[in-house]
Each structure stands twice: as C-alpha cells, then as structure tokens.
C-alpha positions as CSV (number, residue, x, y, z in Angstrom):
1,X,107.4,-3.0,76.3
2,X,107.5,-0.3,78.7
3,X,104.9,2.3,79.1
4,X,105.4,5.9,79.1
5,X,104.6,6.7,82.8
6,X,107.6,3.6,83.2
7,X,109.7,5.4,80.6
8,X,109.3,8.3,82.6
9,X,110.0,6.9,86.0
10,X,113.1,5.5,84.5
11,X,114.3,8.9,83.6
12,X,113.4,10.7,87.1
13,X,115.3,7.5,88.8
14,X,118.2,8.1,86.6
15,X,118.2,11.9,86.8
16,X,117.9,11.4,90.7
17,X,120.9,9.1,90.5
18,X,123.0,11.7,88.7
19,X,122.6,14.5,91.0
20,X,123.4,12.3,94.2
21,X,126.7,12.0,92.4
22,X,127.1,15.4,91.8
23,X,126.2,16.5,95.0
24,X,128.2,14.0,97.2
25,X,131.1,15.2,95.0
26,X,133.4,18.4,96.0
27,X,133.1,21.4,94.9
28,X,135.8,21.7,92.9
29,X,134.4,18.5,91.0
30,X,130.7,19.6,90.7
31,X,132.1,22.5,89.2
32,X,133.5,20.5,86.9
33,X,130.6,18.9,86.0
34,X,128.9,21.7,85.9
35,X,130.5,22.6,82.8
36,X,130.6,19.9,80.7
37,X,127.7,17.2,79.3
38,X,128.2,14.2,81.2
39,X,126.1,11.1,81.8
40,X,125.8,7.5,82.8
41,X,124.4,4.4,80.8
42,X,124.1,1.7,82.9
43,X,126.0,-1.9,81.7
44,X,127.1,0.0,78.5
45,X,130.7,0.2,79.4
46,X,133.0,-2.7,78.3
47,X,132.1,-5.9,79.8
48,X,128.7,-4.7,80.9
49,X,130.6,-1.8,82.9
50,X,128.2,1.2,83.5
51,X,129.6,3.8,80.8
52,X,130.4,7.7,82.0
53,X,130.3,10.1,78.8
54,X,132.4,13.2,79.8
55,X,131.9,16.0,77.2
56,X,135.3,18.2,77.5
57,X,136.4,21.8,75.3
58,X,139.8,21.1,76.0
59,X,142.6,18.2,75.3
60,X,142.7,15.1,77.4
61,X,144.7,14.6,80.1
62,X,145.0,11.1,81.9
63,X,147.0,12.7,85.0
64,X,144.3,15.6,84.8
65,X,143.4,16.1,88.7
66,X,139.9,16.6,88.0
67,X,139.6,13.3,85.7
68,X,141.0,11.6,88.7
69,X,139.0,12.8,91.7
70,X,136.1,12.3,89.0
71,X,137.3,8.6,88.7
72,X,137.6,8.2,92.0
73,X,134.1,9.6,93.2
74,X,132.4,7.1,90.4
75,X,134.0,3.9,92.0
76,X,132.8,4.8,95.4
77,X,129.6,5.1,93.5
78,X,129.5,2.5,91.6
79,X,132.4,0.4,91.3
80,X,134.6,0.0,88.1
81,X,133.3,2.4,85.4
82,X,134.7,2.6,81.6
83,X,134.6,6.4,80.4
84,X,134.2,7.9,76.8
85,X,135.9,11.1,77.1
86,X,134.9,13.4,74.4
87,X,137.2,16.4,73.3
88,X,137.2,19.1,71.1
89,X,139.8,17.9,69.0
90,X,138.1,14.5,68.0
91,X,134.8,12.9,67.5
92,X,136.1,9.4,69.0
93,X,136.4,9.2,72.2
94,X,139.1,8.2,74.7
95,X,138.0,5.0,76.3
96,X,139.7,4.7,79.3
97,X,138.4,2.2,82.6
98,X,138.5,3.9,86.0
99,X,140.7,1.3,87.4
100,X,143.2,2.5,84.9
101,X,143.0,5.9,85.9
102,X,143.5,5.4,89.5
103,X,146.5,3.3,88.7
104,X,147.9,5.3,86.8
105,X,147.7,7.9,89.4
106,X,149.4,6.0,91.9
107,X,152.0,5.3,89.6
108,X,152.4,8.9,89.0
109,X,152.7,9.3,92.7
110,X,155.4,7.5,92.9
111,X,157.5,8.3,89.8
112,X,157.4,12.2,91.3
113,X,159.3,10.8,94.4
C-alpha cells in the first residue's frame, strides 16, 4: 500500500513528465494543449498502451494537423500510445492508436498527390 509522501511523489513525477512533453513540443502544439484537459495514464491504453485523454470543444478530426503533430510528439515520447479523444458532441470517446493516426496521415499525403 503506498503512503502518502509516495502518493505524492508519484504525482510530482507524473506532473514533471507532462510538462517535458509539453515543453519539448512546438508552440503551436503547446498551445494546443494549453487549451484543452489532457493527461496520460500509464499502461491504461489497449494492450497495456499508455492512454492520452485529449479533452476538445470542438468536433473530431482524424486529419486534424494538430491531432497529428500531437501524435507524433507522444511516439517520440513514448512509443505507441492509444488516445480517448473527448468532444463536445459526445460523452464516449474516440479511441484511436497513434500508429493509426500517423498512417493515416501518410496515406493522406499521398491521396493529395
């Protein structure tokens, strides 16, 4: 069982962790995130994939530049990430893996040739 001084640890550690991302992401991105409610659980993505919660006002876009660099930045982070992306319009969220994303982009790419 852990303690409260390891409970709190755990929290600064995963605080700590959350602001390197931000901050070795653009600007354009960490303004992004600046905006919206967004965290990490670790191993609570599918398959034991960290999980990224993205709390956004508006309607989800897959080709969304943003959701892309955003997808980008967490698998130089951390690798494969599954995302719960939270809109306005729904209580569900879209559950979408990073690899997919980044895919889907190059795919998108090269349709627009």
């Amino acid at each position: 069982m852990l303690t409260n001084r390891q409970l709190l640890q755990e929290l600064r550690e995963k605080q700590q962790q959350l602001e390197n991302f931000r901050c070795a992401a653009d600007k354009p991105l960490q303004s992004l995130l600046d905006r919206h409610d967004w965290g990490i659980v670790t191993g609570a993505g599918h398959g034991g994939l960290p999980l990224l919660t993205l709390r956004l006002n508006h309607r989800i876009a897959l080709d969304d530049p943003f959701l892309l660099a955003l997808a980008e930045q967490a698998e130089q982070t951390w690798g494969p990430i599954d995302f719960a992306l939270f809109s306005g319009e729904t209580h569900d969220p879209v559950r979408v893996l990073s690899r997919t994303l980044l895919d889907q982009r190059w795919r998108w790419r090269q349709s627009s040739r």
